[in-house]
C-alpha positions as CSV (number, residue, x, y, z in Angstrom):
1,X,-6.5,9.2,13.7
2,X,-4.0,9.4,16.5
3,X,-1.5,7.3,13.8
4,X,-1.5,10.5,11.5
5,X,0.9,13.8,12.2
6,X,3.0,15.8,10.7
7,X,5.8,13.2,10.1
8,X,4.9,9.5,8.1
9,X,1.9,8.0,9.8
10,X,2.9,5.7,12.3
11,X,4.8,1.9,11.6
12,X,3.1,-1.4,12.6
13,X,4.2,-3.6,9.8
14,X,7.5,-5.6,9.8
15,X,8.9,-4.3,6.7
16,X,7.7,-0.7,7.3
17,X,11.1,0.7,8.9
18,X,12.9,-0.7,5.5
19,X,10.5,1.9,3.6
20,X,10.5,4.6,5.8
21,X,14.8,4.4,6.0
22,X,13.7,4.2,2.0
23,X,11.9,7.6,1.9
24,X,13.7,9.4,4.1
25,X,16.8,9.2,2.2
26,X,15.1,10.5,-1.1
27,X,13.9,13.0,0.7
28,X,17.3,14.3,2.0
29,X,18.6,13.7,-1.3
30,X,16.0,15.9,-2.8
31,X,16.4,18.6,-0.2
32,X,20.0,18.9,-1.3
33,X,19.4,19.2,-4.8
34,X,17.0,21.5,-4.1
35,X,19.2,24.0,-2.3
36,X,22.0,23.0,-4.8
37,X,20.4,24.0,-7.6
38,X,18.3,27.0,-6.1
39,X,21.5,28.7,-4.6
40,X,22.9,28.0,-8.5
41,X,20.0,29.4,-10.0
42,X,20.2,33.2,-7.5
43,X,23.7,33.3,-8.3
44,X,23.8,33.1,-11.7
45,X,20.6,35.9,-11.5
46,X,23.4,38.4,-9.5
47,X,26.5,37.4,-11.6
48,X,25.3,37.9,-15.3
49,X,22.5,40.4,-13.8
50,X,22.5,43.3,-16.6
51,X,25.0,46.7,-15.7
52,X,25.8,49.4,-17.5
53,X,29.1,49.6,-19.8
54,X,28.8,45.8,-20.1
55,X,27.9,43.7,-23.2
56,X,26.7,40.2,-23.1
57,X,29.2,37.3,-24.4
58,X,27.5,35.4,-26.7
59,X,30.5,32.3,-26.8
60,X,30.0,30.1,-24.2
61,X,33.1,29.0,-21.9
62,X,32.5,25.4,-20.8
63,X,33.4,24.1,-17.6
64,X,33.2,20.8,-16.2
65,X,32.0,21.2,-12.7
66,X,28.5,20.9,-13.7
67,X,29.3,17.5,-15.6
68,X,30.4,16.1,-12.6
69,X,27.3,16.7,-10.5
70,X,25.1,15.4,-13.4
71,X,27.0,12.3,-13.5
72,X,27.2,12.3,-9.0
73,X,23.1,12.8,-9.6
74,X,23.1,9.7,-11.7
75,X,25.3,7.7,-9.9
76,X,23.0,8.2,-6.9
77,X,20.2,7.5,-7.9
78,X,21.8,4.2,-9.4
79,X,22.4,3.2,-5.5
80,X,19.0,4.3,-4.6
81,X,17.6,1.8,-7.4
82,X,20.2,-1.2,-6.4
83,X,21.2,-1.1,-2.9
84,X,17.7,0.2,-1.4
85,X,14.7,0.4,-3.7
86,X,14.9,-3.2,-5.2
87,X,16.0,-5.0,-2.4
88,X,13.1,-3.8,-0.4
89,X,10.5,-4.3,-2.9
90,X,12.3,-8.0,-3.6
91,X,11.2,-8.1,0.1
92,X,7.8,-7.1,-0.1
93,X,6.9,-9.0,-3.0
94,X,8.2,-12.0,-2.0
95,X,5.4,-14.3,0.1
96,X,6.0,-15.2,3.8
97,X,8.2,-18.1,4.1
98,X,5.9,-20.1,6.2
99,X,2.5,-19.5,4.8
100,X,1.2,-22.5,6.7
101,X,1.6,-20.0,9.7
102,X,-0.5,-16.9,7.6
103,X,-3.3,-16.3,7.5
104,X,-5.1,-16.0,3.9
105,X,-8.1,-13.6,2.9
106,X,-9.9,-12.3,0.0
107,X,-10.5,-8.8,-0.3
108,X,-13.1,-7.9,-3.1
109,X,-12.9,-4.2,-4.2
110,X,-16.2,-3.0,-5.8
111,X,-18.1,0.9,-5.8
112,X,-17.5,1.9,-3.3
113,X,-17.0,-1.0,-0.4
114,X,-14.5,-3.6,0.4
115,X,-16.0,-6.9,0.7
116,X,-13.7,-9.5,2.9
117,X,-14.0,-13.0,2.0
118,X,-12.3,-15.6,4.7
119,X,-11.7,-19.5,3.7
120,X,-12.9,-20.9,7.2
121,X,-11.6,-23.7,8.9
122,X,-11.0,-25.4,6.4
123,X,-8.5,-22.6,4.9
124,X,-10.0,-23.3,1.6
125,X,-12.0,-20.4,0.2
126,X,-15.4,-21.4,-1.6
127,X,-16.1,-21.0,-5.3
128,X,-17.6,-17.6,-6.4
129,X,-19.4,-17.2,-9.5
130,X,-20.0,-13.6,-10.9
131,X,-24.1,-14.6,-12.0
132,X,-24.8,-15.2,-8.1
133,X,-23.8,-11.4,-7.3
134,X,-26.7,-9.9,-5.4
135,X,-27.4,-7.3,-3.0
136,X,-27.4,-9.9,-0.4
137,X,-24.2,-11.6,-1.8
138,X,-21.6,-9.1,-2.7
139,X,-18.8,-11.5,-4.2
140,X,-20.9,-13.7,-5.5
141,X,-20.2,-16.9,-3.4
142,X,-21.3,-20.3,-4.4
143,X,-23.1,-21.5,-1.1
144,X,-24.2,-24.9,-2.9
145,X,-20.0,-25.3,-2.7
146,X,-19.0,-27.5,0.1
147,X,-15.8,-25.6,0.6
148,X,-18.4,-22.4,0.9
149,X,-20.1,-23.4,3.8
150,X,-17.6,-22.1,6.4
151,X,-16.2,-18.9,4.8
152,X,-16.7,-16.0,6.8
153,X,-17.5,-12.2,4.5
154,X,-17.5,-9.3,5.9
155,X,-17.9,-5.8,4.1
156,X,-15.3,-3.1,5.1
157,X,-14.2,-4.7,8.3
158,X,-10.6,-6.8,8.0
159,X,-10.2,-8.3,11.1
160,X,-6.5,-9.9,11.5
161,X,-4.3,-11.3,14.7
162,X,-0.8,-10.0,15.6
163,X,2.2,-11.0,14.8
164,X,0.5,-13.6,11.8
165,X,1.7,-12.8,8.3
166,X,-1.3,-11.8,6.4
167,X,-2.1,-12.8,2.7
168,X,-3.9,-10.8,0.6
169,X,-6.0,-11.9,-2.6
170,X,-7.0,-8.6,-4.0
171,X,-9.2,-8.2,-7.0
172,X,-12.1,-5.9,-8.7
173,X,-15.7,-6.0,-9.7
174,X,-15.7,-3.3,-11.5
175,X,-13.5,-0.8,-12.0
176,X,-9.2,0.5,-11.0
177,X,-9.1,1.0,-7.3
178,X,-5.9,1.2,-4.8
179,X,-5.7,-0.8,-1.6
180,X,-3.9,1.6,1.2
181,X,-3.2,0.6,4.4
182,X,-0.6,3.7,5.6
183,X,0.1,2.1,8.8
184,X,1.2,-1.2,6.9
185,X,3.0,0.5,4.4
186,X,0.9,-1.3,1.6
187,X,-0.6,0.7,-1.3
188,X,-1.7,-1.9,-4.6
189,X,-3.4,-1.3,-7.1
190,X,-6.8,-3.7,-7.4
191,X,-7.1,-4.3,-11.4
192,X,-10.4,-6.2,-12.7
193,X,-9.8,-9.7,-13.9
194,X,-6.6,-9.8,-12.2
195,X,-5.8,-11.5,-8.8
196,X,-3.1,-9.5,-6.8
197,X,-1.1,-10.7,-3.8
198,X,-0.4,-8.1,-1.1
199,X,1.2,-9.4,2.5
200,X,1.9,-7.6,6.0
201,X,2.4,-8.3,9.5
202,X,1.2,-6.4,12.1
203,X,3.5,-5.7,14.8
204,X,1.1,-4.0,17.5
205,X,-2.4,-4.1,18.2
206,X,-4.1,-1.1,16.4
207,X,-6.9,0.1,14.4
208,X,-6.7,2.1,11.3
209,X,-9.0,2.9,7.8
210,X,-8.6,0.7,4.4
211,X,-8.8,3.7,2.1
212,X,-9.3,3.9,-1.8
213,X,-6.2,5.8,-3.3
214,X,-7.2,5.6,-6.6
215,X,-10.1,7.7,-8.1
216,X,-12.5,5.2,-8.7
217,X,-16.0,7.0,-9.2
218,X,-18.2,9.9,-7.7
219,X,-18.4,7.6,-4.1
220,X,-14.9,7.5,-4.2
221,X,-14.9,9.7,-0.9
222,X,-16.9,7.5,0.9
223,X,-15.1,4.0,0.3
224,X,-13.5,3.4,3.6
225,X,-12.7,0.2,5.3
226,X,-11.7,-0.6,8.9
227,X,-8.6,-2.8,10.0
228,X,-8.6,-3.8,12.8
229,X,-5.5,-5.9,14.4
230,X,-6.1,-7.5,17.9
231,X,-4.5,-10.4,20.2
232,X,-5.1,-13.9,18.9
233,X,-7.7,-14.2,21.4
234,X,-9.7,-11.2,20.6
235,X,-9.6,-12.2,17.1
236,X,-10.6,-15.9,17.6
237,X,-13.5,-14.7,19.6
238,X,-14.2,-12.0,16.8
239,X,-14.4,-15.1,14.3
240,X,-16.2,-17.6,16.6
241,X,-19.3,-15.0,16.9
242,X,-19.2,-14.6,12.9
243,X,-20.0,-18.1,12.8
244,X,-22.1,-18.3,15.1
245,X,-24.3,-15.5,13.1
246,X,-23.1,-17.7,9.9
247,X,-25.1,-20.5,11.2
248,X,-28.0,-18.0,12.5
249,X,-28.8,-16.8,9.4
């Protein structure tokens, strides 16, 4: 994927810059301790190294330098927590302000396939029922439902515009998987009998995989969705021919 390098993969999503500030920071803050501690460790292998005509002191002198770099540790990471970490997650938990304006899909996790369910015009999604799961009907949807009639499924193709918060309902049919979208910057776990919100917005066109973090079987390898974010247009013409083959079938 061009989106992929040697660096984080590549930011479309609104609150994306806010993690990547997020990671870059531990990492520098890691790298220091790393070096702190390393050059530490070499030193104290050269200063107390063993040499002849000396004896090993078996009282130990205290000092308080290493104290204070515990407790500078501590304190950072305390910031990290408060003034970054929780503010940003506050931020990605929370639900657009406007969800009139977002648009709202199911995404069904099962071995090994995403199955996307989309309310229609309506924006009401139908009723699914667990006993009507077949080959034919992944997630189990209630076609006898009125509010069924003019959902939309797909199976591992997401399909969303630009610049339009996007909803998530997340769920399992089986067992533990992970929803990743790298380009989003969303990674959530998908827990049977649970319902799980997830949001992003795109900021570019782009297309990118859904990929299964989580080890959820021998397919796990091969369960691999596509997003696909396009102009409004592109993705109301998308939708108009999925109803039209809706109504064909």
């Amino acid at each position: 994927m061009p989106y992929y390098g040697w660096w984080l993969p590549a930011n479309f999503s609104t609150h994306g810059a806010a993690i990547d500030r997020l990671i870059v920071v531990i990492h520098i803050f890691m790298a220091v301790l790393f070096i702190g501690w390393f050059t530490f460790f070499v030193y104290l292998l050269f200063r107390f190294r063993q040499r002849p005509g000396q004896t090993a002191q078996h009282h130990v002198h205290h000092f308080k330098l290493p104290t204070y770099l515990e407790v500078g540790v501590l304190v950072f990471e305390v910031i990290l927590l408060v003034a970054f970490s929780f503010p940003i997650w506050n931020l990605y938990r929370q639900q657009p302000l406007d969800e009139s304006k977002a648009m709202h899909v199911r995404v069904i996790a099962e071995q090994f396939a995403w199955n996307v369910q989309y309310p229609g015009r309506d924006r009401q999604f139908g009723r699914r029922d667990p006993k009507l799961v077949t080959p034919e009907n992944p997630i189990g949807l209630d076609k006898d439902d009125p509010l069924a009639k003019d959902d939309i499924t797909t199976i591992n193709q997401l399909h969303v515009p630009v610049h339009t918060p996007v909803i998530v309902d997340l769920s399992s049919k089986d067992v533990i998987h992970s929803f990743s979208l790298p380009i989003m910057r969303v990674k959530q776990d998908v827990i049977p009998g649970q319902s799980i919100k997830v949001w992003f917005e795109a900021t570019g066109v782009c297309d990118s995989e859904i990929t299964c973090a989580q080890l959820c079987g021998l397919g796990h390898y091969r369960m691999k969705g596509y997003l696909t974010v396009e102009t409004k247009e592109k993705f109301d013409s998308w939708y108009a021919e999925q109803e039209k083959e809706k109504a064909a079938s």
